[in-house]
PABAKE-594704 format. One line per 5 residues: number of its first residue (from 0); for each residue y negated, x, z negated of N, C-alpha, C. Coordinates in steps of 0.001 Angstrom, whole numbers. Each point is the difference from the previous one (the first is absolute). Example, Ala and Ser with C-alpha at 12.3 -4.5 7.8 and 13.67 -1.06 7.14 Angstrom:
% PABAKE-594704
0) 5690:13190:-7800:-1190:-890:0:-1200:900:0 ~ -1050:-350:720:-1190:820:-60:-1090:-770:-730
END
This chain:
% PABAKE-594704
0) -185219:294289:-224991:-904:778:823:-1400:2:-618 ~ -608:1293:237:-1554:415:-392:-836:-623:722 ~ -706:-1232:330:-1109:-240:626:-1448:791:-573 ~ -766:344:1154:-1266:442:-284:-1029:32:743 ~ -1102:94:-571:-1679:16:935:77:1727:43
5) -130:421:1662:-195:1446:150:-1289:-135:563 ~ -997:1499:379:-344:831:437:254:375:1390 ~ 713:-730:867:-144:1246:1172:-978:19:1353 ~ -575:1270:645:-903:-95:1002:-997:-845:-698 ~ -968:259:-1259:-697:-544:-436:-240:-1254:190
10) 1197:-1095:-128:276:-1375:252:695:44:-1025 ~ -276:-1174:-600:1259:-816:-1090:1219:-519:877 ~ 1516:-1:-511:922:-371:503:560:-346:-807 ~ 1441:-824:-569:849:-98:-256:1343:-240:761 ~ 734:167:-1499:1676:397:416:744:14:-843
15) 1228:622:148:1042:-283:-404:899:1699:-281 ~ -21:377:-1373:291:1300:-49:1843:-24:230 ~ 652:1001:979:1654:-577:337:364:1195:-1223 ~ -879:1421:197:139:1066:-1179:-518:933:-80 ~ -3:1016:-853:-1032:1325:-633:273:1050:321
20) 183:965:2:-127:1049:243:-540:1401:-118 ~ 356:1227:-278:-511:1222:3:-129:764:737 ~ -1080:498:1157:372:954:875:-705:1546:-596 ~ 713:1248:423:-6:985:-1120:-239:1078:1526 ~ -1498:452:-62:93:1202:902:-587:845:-595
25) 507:1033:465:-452:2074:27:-1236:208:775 ~ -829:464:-963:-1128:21:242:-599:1232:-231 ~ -852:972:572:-1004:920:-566:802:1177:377 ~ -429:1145:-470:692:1351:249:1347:399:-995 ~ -222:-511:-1192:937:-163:-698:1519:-1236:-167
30) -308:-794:1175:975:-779:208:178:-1105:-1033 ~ -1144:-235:-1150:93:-625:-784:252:-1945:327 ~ 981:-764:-401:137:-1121:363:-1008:-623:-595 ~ -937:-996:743:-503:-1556:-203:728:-767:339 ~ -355:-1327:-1267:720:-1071:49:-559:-1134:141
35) -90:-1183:1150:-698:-1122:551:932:-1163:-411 ~ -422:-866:-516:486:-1257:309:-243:-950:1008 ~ 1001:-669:121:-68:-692:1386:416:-1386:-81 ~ -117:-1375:888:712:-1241:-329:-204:-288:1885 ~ 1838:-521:-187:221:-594:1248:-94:-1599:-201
40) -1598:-230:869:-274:-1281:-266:200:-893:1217 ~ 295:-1533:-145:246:-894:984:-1719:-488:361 ~ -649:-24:375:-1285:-403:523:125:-1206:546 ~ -511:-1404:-883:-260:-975:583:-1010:40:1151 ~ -95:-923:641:-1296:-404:947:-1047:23:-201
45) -1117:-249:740:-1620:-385:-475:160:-1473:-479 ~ -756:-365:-536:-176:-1195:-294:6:-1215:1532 ~ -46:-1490:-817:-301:-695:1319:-1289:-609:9 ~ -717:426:486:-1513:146:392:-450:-1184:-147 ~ 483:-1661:638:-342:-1173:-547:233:-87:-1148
50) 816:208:-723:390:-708:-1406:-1107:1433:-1124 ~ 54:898:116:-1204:616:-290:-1495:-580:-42 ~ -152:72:1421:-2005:-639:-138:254:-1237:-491 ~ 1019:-894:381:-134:-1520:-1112:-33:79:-1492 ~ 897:932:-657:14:151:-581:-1424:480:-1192
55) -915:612:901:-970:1230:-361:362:820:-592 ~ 1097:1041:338:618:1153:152:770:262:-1110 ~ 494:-1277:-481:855:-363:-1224:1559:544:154 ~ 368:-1199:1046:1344:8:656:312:997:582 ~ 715:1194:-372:484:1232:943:1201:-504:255
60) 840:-778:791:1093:-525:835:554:928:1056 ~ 950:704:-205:679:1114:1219:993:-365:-2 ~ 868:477:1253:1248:-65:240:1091:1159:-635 ~ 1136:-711:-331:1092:1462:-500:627:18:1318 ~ 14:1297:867:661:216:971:1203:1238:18
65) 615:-110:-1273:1076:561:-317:-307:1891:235 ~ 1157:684:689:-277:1513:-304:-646:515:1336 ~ -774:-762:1064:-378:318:1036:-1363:495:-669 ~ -531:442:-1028:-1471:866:-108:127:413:-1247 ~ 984:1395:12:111:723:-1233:-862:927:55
70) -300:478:-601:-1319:1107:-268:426:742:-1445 ~ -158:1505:239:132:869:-1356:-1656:226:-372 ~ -202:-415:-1145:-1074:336:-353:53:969:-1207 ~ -945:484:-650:-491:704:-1454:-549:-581:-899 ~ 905:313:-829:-265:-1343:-2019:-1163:226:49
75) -715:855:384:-1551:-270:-174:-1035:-1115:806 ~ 857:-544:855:-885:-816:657:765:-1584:-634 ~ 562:-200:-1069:118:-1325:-22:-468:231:-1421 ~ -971:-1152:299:-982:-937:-431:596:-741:-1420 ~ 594:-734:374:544:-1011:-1262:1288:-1049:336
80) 617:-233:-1313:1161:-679:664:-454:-1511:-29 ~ 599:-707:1168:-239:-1072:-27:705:-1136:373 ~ -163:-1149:-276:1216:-1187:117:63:-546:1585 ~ 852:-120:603:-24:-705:1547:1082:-668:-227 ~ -301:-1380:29:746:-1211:-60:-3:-1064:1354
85) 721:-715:46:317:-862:1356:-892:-1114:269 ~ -616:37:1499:-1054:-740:101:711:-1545:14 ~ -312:-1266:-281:566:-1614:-225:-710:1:1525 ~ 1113:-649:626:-285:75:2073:-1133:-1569:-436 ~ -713:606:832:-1150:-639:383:-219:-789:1478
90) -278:-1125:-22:-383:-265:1954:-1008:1029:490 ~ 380:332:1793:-939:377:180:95:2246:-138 ~ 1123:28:-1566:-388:1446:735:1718:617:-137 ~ -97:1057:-106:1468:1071:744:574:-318:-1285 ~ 1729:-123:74:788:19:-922:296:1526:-284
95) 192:240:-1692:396:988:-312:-859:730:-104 ~ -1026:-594:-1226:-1189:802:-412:456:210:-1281 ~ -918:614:-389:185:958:-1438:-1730:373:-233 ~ -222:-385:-1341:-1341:-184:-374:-420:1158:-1258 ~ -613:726:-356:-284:1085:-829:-822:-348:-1175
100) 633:-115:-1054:-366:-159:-1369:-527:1157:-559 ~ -1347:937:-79:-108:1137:-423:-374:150:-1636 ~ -302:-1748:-579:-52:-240:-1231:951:-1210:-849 ~ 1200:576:-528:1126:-661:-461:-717:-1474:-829 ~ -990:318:-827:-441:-364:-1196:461:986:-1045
105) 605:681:-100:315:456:-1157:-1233:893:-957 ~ -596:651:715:-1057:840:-62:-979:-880:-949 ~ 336:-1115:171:-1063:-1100:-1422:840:41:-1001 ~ 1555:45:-184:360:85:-1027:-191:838:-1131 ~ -195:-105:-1365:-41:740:-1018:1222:65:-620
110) 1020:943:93:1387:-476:-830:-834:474:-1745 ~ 592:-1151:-700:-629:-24:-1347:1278:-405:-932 ~ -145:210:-1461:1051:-89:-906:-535:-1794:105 ~ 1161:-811:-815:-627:-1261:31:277:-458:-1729 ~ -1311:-435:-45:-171:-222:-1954:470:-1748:-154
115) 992:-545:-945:236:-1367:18:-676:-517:-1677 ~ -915:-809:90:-231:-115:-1271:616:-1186:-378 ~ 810:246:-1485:641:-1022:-365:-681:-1283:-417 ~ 904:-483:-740:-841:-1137:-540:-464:-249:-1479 ~ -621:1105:-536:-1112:350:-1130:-887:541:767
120) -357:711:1217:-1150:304:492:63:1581:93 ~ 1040:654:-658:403:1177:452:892:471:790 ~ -335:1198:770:697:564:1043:1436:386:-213 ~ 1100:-138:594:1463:401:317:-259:1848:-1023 ~ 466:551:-321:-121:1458:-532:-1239:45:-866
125) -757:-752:-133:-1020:711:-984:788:122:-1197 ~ -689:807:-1184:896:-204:-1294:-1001:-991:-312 ~ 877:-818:-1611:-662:-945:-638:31:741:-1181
END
């Protein structure tokens, strides 16, 4: 499944994309078709408001409440994809959280060739 940070009602949300879609209408005097994309998304919860302000607005902690808040939205309103992984139960708050990673680490990575220098002091492929 597609997790992602959307756009909707000028609020950030996330979710859970179930699938995509094309809707294709006749339009204008000439009947000419437009074509929209669309994603039937699962909409997690709001966050949980204590573990937030403790946090200082770090911890976005929501509930997965399965297919009770599907929503069709437009590929144009999601934002970015993002990781939602399982909250470690904590004393004190609701089981069956799920916490939003919107930066993997990867984004620091540089994928790079890797040079081994032997043991004269030259590199793997140079010529001699």
């Amino acid at each position: 499944m597609t997790r992602l940070q959307m756009l909707l009602n000028r609020q950030i949300e996330y979710g859970e994309v179930q699938f995509y879609f094309l809707q294709f209408t006749a339009s204008g005097p000439d009947d000419s078709e437009t074509t929209t994309a669309h994603a039937l998304v699962l909409v997690y919860l709001h966050p949980v408001q204590g573990l937030l302000v403790k946090s200082s607005n770090i911890l976005w902690a929501c509930q997965y409440i399965g297919v009770d808040d599907l929503q069709v939205v437009p590929l144009s309103s999601i934002v970015a994809c993002v990781s939602i992984q399982p909250l470690p139960p904590l004393p004190d708050n609701p089981l069956g959280l799920w916490f939003i990673l919107e930066k993997s680490g990867l984004e620091d990575v540089q994928l790079a060739g890797f040079r081994e220098l032997l043991g004269d002091g030259t590199e793997a492929g140079d010529e001699v």
